[in-house]
N, C-alpha and C positions, 0 to 999 in steps of 0.2 A: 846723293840727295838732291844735290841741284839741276839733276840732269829728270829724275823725276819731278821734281816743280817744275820744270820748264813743260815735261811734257805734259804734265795738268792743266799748264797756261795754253798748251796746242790744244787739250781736246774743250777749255771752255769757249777759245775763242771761234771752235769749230762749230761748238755749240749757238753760239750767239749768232754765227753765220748762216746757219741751218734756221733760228727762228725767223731771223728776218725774210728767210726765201721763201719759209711755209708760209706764214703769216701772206707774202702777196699770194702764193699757189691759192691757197682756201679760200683766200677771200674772190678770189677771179672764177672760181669751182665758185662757191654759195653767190654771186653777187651772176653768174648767168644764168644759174639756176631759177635765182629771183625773178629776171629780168625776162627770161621768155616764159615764165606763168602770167608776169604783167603785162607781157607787151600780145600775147596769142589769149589767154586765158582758158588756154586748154591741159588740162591734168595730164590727159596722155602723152603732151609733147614732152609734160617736165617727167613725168614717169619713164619713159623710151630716155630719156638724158638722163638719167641718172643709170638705168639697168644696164643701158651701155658703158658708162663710164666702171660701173664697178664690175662686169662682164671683163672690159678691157685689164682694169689692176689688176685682176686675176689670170689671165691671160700674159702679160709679160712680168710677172714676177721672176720667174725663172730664169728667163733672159736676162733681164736685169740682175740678180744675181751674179748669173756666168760674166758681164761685163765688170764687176766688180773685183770677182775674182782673177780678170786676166788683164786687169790693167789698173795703176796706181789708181787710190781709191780717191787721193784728191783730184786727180787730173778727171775722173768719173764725175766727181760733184759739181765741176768747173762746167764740163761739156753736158751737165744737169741742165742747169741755170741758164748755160747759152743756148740751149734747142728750147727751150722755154721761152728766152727770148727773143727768138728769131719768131716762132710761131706765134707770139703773143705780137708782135711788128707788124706781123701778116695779116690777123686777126683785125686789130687795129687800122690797117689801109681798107680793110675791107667795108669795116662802119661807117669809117669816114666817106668813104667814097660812094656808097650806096646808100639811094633813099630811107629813110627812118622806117617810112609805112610799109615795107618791103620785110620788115623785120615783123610788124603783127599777123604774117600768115605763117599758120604752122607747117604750111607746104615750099617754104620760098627756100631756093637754094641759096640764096646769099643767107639768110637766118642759120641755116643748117650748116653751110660755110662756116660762119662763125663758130656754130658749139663745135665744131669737128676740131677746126685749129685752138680753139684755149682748153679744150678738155685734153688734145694730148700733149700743151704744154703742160696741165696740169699735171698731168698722169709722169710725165718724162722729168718729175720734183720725185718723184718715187725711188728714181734710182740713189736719194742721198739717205732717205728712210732705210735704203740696205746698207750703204755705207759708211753709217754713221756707227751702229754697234758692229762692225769689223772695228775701225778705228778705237773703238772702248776696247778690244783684246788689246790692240798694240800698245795705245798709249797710256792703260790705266794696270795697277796691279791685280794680281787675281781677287785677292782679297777687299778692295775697293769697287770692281765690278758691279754689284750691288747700287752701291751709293750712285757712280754714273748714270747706270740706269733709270734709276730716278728720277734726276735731272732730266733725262731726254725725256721721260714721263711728262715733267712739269713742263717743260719747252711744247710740248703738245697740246696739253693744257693750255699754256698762254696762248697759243695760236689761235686753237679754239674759241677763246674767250671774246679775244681781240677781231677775228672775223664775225663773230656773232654780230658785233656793235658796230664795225665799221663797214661790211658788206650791202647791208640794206641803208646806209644813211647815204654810202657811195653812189647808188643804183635810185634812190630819192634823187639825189641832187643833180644828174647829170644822165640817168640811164648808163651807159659802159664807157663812156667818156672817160670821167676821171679815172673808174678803175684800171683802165685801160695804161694810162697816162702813169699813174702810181706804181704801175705792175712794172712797167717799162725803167722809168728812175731807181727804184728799188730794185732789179735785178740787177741793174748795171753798178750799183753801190754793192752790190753783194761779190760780185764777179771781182769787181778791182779789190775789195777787203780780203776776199780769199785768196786773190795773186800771193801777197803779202806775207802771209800764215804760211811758218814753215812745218810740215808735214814730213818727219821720217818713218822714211820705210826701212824695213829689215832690209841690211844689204843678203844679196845671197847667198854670198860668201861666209858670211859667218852663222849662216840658220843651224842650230842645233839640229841632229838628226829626228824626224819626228815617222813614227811609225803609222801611218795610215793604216785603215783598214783595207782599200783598195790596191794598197802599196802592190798586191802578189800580183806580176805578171801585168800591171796596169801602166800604160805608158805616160798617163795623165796625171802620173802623182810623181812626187820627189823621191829618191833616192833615200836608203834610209840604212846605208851599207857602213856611214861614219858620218862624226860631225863635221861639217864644211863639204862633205863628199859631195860629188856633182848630180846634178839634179836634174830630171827632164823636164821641160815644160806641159805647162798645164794642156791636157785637150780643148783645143780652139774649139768655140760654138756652145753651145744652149749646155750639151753634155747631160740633159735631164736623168737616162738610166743610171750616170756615174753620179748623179746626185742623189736619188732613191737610192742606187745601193749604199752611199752613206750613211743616210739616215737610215737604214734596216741595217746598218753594221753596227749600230750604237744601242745597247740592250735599253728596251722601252722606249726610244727616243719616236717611233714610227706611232706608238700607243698616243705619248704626248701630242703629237702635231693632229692627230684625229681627234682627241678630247678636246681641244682647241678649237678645231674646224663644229664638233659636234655643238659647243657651245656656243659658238657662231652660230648656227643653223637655229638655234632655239633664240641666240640676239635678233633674229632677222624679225622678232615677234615685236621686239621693241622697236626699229627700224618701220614695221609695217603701220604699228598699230597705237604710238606712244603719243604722236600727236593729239590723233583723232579722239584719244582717251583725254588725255589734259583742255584741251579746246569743248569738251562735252563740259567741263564746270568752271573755266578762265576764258576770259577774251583774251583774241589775238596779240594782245601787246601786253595783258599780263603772262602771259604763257613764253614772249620772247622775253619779258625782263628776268624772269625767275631761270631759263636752262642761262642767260648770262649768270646767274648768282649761280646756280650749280656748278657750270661749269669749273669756278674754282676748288670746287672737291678736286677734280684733278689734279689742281695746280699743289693742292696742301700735300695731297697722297705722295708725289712725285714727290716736294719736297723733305716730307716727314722718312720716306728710305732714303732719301740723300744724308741723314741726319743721322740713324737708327740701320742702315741694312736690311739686309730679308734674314739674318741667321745661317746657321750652318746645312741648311737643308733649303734650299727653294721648291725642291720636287713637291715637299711635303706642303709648305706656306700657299706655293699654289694653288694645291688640293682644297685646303683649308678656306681659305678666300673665296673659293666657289663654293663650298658651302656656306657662306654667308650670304654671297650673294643670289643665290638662288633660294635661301630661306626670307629675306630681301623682296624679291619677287613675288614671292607666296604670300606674306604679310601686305606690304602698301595697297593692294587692291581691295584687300576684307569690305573695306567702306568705301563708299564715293565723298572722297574726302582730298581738299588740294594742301590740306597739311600734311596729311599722312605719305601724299604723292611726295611732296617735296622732301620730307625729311628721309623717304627711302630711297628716290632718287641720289640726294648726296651720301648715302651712304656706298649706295651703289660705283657712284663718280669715285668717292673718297679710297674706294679699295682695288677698282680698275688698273691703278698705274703698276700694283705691288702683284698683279696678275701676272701685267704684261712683263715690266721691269725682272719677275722672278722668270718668265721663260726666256728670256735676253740673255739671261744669267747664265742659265741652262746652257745653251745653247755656242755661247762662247764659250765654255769649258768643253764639255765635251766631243763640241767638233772641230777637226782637226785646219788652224785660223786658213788653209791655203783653198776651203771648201764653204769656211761659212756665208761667204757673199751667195753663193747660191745655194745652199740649205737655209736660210734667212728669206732669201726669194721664193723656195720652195712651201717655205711654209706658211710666209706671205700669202702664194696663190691657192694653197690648201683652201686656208681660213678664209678668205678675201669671199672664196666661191660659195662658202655657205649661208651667208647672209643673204644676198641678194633671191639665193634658189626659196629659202624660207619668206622673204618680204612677197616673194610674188605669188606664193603660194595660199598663205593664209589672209591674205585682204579674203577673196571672195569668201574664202572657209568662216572667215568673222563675217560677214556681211551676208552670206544667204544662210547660212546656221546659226551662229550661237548669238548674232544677236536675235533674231525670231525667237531662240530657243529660250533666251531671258526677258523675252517681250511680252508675248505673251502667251510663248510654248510649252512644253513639260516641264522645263527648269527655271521658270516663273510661277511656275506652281508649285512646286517642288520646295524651294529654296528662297525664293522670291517674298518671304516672309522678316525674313533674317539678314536675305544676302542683298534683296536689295531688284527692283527691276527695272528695263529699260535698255538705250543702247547700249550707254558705261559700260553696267554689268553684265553685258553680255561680251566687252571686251576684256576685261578684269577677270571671268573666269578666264578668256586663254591665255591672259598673262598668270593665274594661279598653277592651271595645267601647265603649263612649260616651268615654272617656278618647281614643281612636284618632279617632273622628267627630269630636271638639269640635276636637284637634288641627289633622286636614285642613281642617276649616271656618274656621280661623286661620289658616292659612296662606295659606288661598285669601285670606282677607280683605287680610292685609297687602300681597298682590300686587296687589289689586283697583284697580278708578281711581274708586269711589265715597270707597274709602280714601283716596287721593291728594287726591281735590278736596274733601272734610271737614277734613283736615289744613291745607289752603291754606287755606280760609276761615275757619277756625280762626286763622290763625297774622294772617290779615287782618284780621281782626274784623269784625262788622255795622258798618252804616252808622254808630251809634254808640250806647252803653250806655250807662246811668245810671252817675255819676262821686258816690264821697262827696264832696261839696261843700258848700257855707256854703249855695249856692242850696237846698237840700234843708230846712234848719234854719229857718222863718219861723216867729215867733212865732204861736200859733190852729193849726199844721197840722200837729201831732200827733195821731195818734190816742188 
């Protein structure tokens, strides 16, 4: 028992380590964001900085994975934080040294300097986002899984919350200066706190025999001949085919990670289009105080499965939860109303963590723990990719059709009695149309038999997971 309370205290104080490093990542990501809309006041400069940045997450997810899986995961979160803070150093010589007004053109290379080096310190916070639920296999029990997840939910949540308020008051007060200066202190208090934290890893020697899928003939996988029996090393590099044929060796697991990207793909509607919706009946500074109040849907959601669990089925709870929130979607638009927005906005926030936290869940049971840094990266870039491809898509699609078309088109005459006309609702129908798509795509899912046989293997487990146990705890084999 004591050896599992300890490892509770590693993975909260893992946790605690992880919010404070997000917490500076987001706010350095939201607060340059800020900063060259103010300082250029050109949309396309912050547009191109953003499609890049989430182009980029999507792009090395995989990588980041494979480096997860082939080397201790804390010594991975360590070397997070310090290419963070090496590029955020860099970043930082750069401001200081060059003229201010040098920054208001959207063409100056020192401006573009800057976003090139903080966004891929940003982006290089990503590798502890893989990291963090591998360490939930090791250090938590199966059956607790759940609850951890949560937790990282909420740690998300507060980050969120916390950037919201503290990103644009940073960027008030000093332009990148202070943030700059805060990113820097704080990673360096993050780095020396994480020295400290003892982190076990499975020795090798004593890993139970685990049966891979790829085990036949594959030289990239363990040995799976007896327990303790010797084991080959993983295949060095990206390994992306041996990481798909994982996830297509796991019955519906390949289904999952597409319903996920697909729901991504219809997020990207929110992404495109939620501002310019909420700002059509709030001002600017009401519309930033209210997603800080939302934001805590998150934080309760994460908490309230820390508290409660997802149940003996996540496959199913996840399924469920998008049907809420895509029935969610279809309702908060009906009226141009900023109650109705908020209250299904948190409803929306509130059930988000118990999505994601259930496919965490997922995903650490049934893949095999010597794979999931990069099946977690994989699905990472799945998902990452379809938000951005849907946000670039449907601006123009709302902007030369369906606002027209609820302006004073066919569907302002049509509907335009009831539903209401103008630009809103002409963005509100395509948050209903996507509301109505995510819906049938749910439905079809739960009926599906990839759904079925995810759920059974699921409910089965793999051959066999890492267990907290004394075996884990040898003196020399922490990191």
């Amino acid at each position: 028992m004591s050896v599992i309370q300890g490892e509770r205290r590693t993975f909260y104080q893992l946790l605690a380590n992880t919010l404070l490093v997000s917490v500076i990542n987001y706010t350095v990501w939201f607060a340059i964001t800020f900063y060259v809309y103010l300082q250029t006041r050109s949309v396309f400069a912050t547009g191109v900085v953003s499609g890049i940045f989430l182009v980029m997450t999507a792009l090395t997810g995989v990588w980041f994975g494979s480096l997860v899986d082939h080397h201790r995961k804390k010594t991975m979160m360590q070397v997070s934080a310090l290419v963070s803070l090496a590029l955020y150093t860099a970043a930082f010589a750069i401001y200081q040294a060059v003229p201010k007004e040098s920054f208001t053109d959207p063409t100056s290379v020192a401006l573009w300097a800057l976003i090139v080096l903080l966004m891929l310190g940003v982006i290089a916070g990503n590798i502890r986002t893989i990291a963090l639920p591998t360490l939930v296999t090791v250090l938590i029990a199966p059956d607790s899984r759940d609850r951890a997840n949560g937790l990282v939910g909420s740690t998300a949540g507060v980050s969120f919350l916390v950037t919201s308020v503290f990103s644009g008051i940073l960027v008030g007060l000093g332009g990148m200066f202070w943030v700059l200066v805060l990113a820097l202190v704080l990673l360096v208090v993050g780095v020396l706190h994480l020295a400290v934290v003892q982190v076990a890893e499975r020795p090798a020697a004593l890993v139970t025999a685990e049966v891979d899928p790829l085990a036949q003939g594959e030289a990239s996988v363990e040995s799976a001949s007896a327990p303790g029996g010797p084991a080959a090393a993983p295949k060095a590099g990206v390994d992306l085919r041996g990481t798909i044929r994982i996830v297509a060796a796991v019955p519906g697991l390949t289904a999952l990670i597409l319903f996920s990207a697909f729901n991504n793909f219809l997020g990207g509607v929110f992404m495109a289009l939620m501002d310019a919706y909420g700002l059509s009946m709030v001002s600017v500074q009401a519309w930033g105080l209210l997603w800080g109040a939302l934001s805590t849907g998150f934080i309760v959601g994460g908490l309230l499965i820390a508290r409660t669990g997802l149940g003996s089925n996540p496959v199913r709870l996840l399924l469920l939860v998008n049907l809420v929130l895509w029935t969610v979607t279809i309702l908060f638009p009906l009226r141009s109303s900023i109650l109705l927005l908020a209250v299904g906005m948190y409803a929306y926030m509130l059930l988000v963590p118990y999505a994601e936290a259930a496919e965490q869940t997922i995903l650490q049971k049934v893949v095999p723990y010597e794979r999931q840094g990069r099946v977690f990266g994989f699905a990472q870039s799945v998902e990452q990719a379809a938000s951005p491809l849907t946000a670039f898509l449907i601006s123009p699609i709302a902007q030369f059709f369906f606002i027209p078309f609820m302006t004073d088109g066919a569907g302002a005459r049509a509907i335009g009695g009831w539903f209401g006309t103008g630009d809103d609702r002409g963005l509100a129908l395509v948050f209903i149309l996507a509301g109505i798509i995510g819906l049938i795509a749910t439905i079809l899912a739960l009926r599906s038999r990839p759904y079925r046989r995810l759920s059974q293997r699921f409910v089965a487990g793999p051959p066999t997971t890492p267990q907290p146990s004394v075996e884990r705890t040898v003196p020399g084999r922490s990191t």
